[in-house]
C-alpha positions in Angstrom: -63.0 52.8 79.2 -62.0 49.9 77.1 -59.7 50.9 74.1 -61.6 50.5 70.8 -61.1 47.1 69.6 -59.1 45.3 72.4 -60.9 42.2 73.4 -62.5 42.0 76.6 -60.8 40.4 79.3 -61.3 36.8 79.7 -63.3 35.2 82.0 -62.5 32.3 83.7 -64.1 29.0 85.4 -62.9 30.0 88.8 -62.8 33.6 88.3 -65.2 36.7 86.6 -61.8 38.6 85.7 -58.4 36.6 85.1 -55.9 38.8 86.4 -57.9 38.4 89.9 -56.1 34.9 89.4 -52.5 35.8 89.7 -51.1 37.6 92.9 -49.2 40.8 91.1 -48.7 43.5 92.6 -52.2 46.5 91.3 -49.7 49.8 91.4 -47.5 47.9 88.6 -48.9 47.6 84.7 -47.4 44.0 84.0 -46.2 43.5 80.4 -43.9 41.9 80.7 -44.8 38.0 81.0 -42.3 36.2 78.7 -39.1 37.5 81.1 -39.9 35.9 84.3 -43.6 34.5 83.5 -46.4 34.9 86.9 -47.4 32.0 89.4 -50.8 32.0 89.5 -51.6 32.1 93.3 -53.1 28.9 93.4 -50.0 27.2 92.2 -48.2 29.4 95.4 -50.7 28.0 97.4 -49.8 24.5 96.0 -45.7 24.9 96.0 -46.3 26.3 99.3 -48.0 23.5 101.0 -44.9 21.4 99.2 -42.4 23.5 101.0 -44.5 23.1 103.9 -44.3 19.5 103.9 -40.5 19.3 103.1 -40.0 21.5 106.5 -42.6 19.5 108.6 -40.3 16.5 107.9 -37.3 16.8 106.0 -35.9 13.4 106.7 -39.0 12.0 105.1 -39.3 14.3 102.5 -35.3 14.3 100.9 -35.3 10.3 100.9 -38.3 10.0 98.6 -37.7 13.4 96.6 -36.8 11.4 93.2 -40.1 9.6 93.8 -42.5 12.9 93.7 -39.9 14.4 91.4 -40.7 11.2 88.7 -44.5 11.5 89.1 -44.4 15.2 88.2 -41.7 14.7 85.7 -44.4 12.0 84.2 -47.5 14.4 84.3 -45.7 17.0 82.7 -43.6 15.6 79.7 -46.5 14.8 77.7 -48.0 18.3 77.9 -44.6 19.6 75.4 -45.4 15.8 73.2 -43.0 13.8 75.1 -42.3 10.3 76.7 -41.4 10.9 80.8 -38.4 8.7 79.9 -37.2 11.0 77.4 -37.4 13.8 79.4 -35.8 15.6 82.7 -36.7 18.2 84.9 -34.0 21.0 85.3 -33.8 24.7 86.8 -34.6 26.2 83.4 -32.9 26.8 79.8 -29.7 27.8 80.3 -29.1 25.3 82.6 -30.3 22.6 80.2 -27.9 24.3 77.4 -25.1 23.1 79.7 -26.1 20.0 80.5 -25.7 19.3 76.8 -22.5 21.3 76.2 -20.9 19.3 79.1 -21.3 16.5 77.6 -19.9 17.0 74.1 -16.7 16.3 72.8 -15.0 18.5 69.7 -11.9 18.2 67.7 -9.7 21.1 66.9 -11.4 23.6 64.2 -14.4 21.7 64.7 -17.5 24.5 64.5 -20.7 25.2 65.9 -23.4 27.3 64.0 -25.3 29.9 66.2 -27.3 33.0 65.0 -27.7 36.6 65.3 -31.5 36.0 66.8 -30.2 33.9 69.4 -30.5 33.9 73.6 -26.9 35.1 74.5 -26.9 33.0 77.2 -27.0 30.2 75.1 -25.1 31.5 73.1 -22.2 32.3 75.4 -22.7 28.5 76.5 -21.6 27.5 72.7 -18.8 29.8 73.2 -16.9 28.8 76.1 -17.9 25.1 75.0 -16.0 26.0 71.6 -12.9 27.3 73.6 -12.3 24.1 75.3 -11.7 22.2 72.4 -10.2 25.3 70.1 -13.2 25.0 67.9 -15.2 27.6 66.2 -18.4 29.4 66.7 -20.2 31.2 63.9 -22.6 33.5 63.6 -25.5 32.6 60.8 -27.1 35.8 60.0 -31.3 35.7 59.6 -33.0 39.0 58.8 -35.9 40.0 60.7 -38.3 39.4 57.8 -37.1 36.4 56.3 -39.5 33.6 55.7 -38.8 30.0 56.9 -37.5 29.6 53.0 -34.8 31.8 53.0 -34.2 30.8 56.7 -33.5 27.3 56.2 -31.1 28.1 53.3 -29.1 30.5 55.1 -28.5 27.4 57.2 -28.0 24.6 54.2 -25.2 27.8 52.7 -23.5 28.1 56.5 -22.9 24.4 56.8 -19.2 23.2 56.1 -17.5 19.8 56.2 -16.4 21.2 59.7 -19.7 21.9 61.4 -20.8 19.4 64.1 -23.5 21.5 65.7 -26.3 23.5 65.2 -28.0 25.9 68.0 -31.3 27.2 67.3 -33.9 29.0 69.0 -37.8 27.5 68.5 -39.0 30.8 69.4 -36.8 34.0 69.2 -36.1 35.8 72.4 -34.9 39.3 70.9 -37.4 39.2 68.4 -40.4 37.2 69.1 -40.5 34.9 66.1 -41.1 31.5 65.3 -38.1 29.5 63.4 -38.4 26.6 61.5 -35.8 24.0 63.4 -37.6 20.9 61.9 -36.6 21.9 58.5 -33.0 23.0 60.1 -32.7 19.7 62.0 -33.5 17.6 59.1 -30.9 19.4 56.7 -28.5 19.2 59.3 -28.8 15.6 60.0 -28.4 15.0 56.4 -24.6 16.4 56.7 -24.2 14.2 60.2 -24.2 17.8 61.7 -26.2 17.4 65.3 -28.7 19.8 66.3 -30.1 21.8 70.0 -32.9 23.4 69.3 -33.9 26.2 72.2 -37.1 26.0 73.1 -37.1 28.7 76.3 -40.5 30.3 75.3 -42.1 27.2 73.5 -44.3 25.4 76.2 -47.4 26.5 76.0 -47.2 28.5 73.1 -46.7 25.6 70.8 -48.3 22.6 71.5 -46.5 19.5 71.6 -43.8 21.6 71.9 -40.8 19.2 71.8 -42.3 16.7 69.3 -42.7 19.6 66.5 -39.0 20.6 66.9 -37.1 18.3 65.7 -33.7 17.7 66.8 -31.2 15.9 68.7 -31.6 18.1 72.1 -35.0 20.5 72.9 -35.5 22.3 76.2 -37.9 24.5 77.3 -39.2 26.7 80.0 -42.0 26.2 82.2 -41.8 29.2 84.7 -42.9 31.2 81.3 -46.3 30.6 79.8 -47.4 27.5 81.5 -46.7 29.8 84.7 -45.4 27.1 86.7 -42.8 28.3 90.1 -39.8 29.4 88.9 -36.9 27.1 88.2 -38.5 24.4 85.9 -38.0 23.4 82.9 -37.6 20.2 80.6 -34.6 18.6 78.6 -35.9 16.1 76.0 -34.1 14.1 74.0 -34.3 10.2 72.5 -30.4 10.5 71.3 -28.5 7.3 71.5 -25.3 9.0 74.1 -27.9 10.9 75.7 -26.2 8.3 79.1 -23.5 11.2 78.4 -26.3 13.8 80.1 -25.0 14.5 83.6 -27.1 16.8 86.2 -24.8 19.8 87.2 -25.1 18.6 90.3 -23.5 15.5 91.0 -25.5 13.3 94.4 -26.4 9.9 95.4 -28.4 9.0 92.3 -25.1 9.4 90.1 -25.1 5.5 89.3 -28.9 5.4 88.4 -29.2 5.9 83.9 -30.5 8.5 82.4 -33.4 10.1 83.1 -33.1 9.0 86.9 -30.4 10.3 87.8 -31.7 13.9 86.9 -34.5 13.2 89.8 -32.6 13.2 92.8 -30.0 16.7 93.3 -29.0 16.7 96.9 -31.1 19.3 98.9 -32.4 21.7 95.9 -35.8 23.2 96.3 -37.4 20.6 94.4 -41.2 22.1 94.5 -40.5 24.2 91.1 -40.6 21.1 90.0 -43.2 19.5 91.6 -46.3 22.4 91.5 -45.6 22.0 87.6 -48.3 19.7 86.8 -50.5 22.1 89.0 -49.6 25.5 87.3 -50.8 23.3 83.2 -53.2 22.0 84.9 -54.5 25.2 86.5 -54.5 26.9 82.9 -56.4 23.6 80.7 -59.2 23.9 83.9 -60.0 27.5 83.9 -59.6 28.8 80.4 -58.1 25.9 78.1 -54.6 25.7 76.6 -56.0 26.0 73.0 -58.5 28.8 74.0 -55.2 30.7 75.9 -53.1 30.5 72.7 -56.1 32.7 70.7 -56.7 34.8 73.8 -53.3 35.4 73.9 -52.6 36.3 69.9 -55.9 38.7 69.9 -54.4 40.5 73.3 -51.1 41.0 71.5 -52.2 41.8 68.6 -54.5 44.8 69.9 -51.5 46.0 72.2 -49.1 46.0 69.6 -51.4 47.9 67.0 -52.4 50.4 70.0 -49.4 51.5 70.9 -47.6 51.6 67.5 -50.6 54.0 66.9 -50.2 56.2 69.0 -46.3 56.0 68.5 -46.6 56.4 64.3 -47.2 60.5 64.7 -43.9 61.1 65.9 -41.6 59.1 64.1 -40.7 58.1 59.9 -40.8 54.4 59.9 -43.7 52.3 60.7 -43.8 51.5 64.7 -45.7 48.2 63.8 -43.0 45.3 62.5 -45.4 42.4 61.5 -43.2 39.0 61.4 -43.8 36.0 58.7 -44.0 33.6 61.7 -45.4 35.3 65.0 -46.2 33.6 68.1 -49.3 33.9 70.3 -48.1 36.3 73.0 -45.5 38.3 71.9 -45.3 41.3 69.5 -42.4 44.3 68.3 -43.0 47.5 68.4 -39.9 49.7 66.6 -38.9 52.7 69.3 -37.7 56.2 67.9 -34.3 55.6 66.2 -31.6 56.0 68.6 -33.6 53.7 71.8 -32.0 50.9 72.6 -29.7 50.0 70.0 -27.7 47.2 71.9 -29.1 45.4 74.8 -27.8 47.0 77.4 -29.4 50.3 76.5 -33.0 47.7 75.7 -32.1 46.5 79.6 -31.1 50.0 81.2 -34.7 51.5 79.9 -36.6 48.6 81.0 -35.5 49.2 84.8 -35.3 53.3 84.1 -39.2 53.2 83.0 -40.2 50.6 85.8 -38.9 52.7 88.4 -40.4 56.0 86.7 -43.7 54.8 85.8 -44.4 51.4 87.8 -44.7 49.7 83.8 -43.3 46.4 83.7 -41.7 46.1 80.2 -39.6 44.3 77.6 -37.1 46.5 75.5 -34.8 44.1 72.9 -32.3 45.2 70.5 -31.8 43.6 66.8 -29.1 45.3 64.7 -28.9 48.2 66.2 -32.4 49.2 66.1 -34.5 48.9 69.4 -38.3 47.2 70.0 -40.2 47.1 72.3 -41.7 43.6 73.1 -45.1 43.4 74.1 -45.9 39.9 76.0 -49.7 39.1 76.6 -51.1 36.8 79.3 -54.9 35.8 80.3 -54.2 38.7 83.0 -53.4 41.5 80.7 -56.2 44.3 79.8 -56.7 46.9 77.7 -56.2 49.4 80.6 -52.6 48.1 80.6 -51.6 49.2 77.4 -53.3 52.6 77.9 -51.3 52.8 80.7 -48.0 51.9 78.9 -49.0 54.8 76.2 -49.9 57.0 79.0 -47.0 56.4 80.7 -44.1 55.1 79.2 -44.6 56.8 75.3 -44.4 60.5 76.9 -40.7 59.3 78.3 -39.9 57.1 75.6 -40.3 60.3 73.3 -38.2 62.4 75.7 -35.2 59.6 75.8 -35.3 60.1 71.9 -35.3 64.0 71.6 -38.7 63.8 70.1 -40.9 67.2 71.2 -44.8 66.2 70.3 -46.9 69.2 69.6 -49.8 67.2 71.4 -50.3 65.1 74.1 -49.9 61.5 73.4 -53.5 59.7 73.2 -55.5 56.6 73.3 -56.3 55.9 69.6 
């Protein structure tokens, strides 16, 4: 039965029911897109027949690998609003992250600005970066609820005669929020302060992804919401020293300039890469990218208010956390108080309730209070998020000493 006032499941070109597009697994409730994103299976299909090829004739397929790996680099740059010459392929954020913090130089007490919403990945990147070069990184504190006003001066108050860089998330990891890093890019850039703005969960989701930014540096994911294989993703950037950008893999094409040189990396899988244009492609046939943003906002935003209604009987604060700048897929739900309060208690009741209840889930921690994170797809349904109240709620209320008089229902 559908839940009262979910959407109905969209219907694609190709298919009468979307999830019959994507190869997962039917004994596991998937809600969980934004960690590891789903290949749709006829970009398998397509990265197959790649890897296929490659094996049919490696010695044919190696020597003209930066060829293939330009064209798709040029189909798929303008799909995040940039120029294929501004723009590389590589394995996915992090990995773009140190592309950049290789190539920096800083002085002694120099200091880079993170924040407290940031991917710790990224963030451990600025860290170690910092320690070459005894420099300093600090921590720029943004409340959950703050608007892109008080946001931006948060920033313009953190800024020092000593800060040379800027890292900044586009869209929020931990808590599934927009940020405002043209406004932050531009105000640093008035102080000669340089800025990488981290774009992980931005293609698709934004459009024109890197043009809106701003910034000296943007990278995003494209194993995420475009759904393309994973291990792709793009580095953009117009900077004048961007012939300082090395791939992390140095091979033959070491003398060729910037962005050539990122299109030839010795024996990698390269088909990430190259079923890219396949997996945006697949998406703007059968459904439309603007359409998948809207389907994608009114299947979050039904999940979400679902389960935060069937959590709000058990618990004092309001489950529902509604953010000044949401993004199309992804919503927070607040747990009981006491679930998940750093992220390795969000991580180790992911993998507890996946192996107890075959739910595929996202668990984050900000400040010491716990969410889950609800990530929407085409594929997702209305039975999965009566499956996740059915479920996971009944455990999630156990984990937090919570004894309901009642069973836990559908609202």
């Amino acid at each position: 039965m559908l839940a009262t006032g979910f959407p109905a499941p969209p219907r694609l070109t190709s298919f009468d029911r979307a999830r019959d597009a994507w190869p997962l697994d039917p004994a596991v409730v998937h809600l969980n897109h934004g960690s590891f994103g789903a290949v749709p299976t006829a970009v398998v299909a397509e990265q197959d027949a790649l890897r296929r090829q490659a094996d049919l004739s490696p010695v044919e397929w190696f020597p003209r690998i930066a060829e293939r790996v330009r064209a798709a680099r040029e189909r798929t740059a303008p799909f995040v609003g940039a120029r294929p010459e501004d723009s590389v392929f590589v394995p996915n954020a992090s990995a773009a992250a140190t592309v950049v913090y290789n190539a920096l130089r800083l002085e002694w007490d120099d200091e880079i600005l993170v924040t407290d919403q940031g991917y710790g990945a990224i963030t451990m990147g600025a860290q170690r970066l910092a320690r070459r070069f005894g420099a300093t990184v600090r921590v720029v504190e943004l409340p959950l609820l703050a608007d892109d006003d008080e946001i931006v001066q948060r920033f313009a108050d953190a800024l020092t005669p000593r800060t040379k860089l800027i890292v900044v998330d586009q869209i929020t990891s931990p808590t599934a929020r927009l940020l405002p890093t043209r406004r932050i890019a531009d105000l640093a850039a008035e102080s000669g302060v340089r800025t990488l703005v981290d774009g992980a969960h931005a293609p698709g989701l934004i459009a024109d992804a890197a043009a809106v930014a701003g910034g000296d540096w943007w990278f995003g994911n494209l194993h995420k919401w475009p759904c393309a294989p994973r291990g792709s993703a793009l580095l953009v950037t117009e900077t004048h020293d961007r012939q300082e950008l090395w791939p992390l893999i140095d091979s033959w094409a070491a003398h060729e300039p910037f962005p050539s040189r990122f299109d030839t990396q010795g024996t990698i899988d390269a088909t990430t890469y190259l079923a890219t244009p396949a997996a945006i492609d697949f998406i703007e046939t059968e459904f439309g990218w603007t359409q998948t943003r809207a389907a994608m906002a009114a299947m979050a935003d039904a999940g979400a208010g679902l389960i935060a209604d069937a959590l709000r009987p058990f618990g004092d604060e309001d489950p529902l956390t509604p953010l000044p700048s949401p993004v199309p897929s992804m919503r927070l739900v607040r747990l009981p108080l006491g679930l998940g309060a750093s992220r390795e208690e969000a991580d180790a009741l992911r993998m507890e309730l996946l192996d107890e209840t075959a739910v595929e889930t996202a668990f984050t921690s900000f400040r010491g209070i716990g969410y889950f994170r609800l990530s929407a797809h085409l594929y997702t349904e209305a039975s999965d998020i009566e499956a996740f109240i059915e479920r996971c709620i009944p455990q999630i209320l156990q984990r937090a000493g919570i004894r309901p008089a009642a069973s836990v229902v559908i609202p």
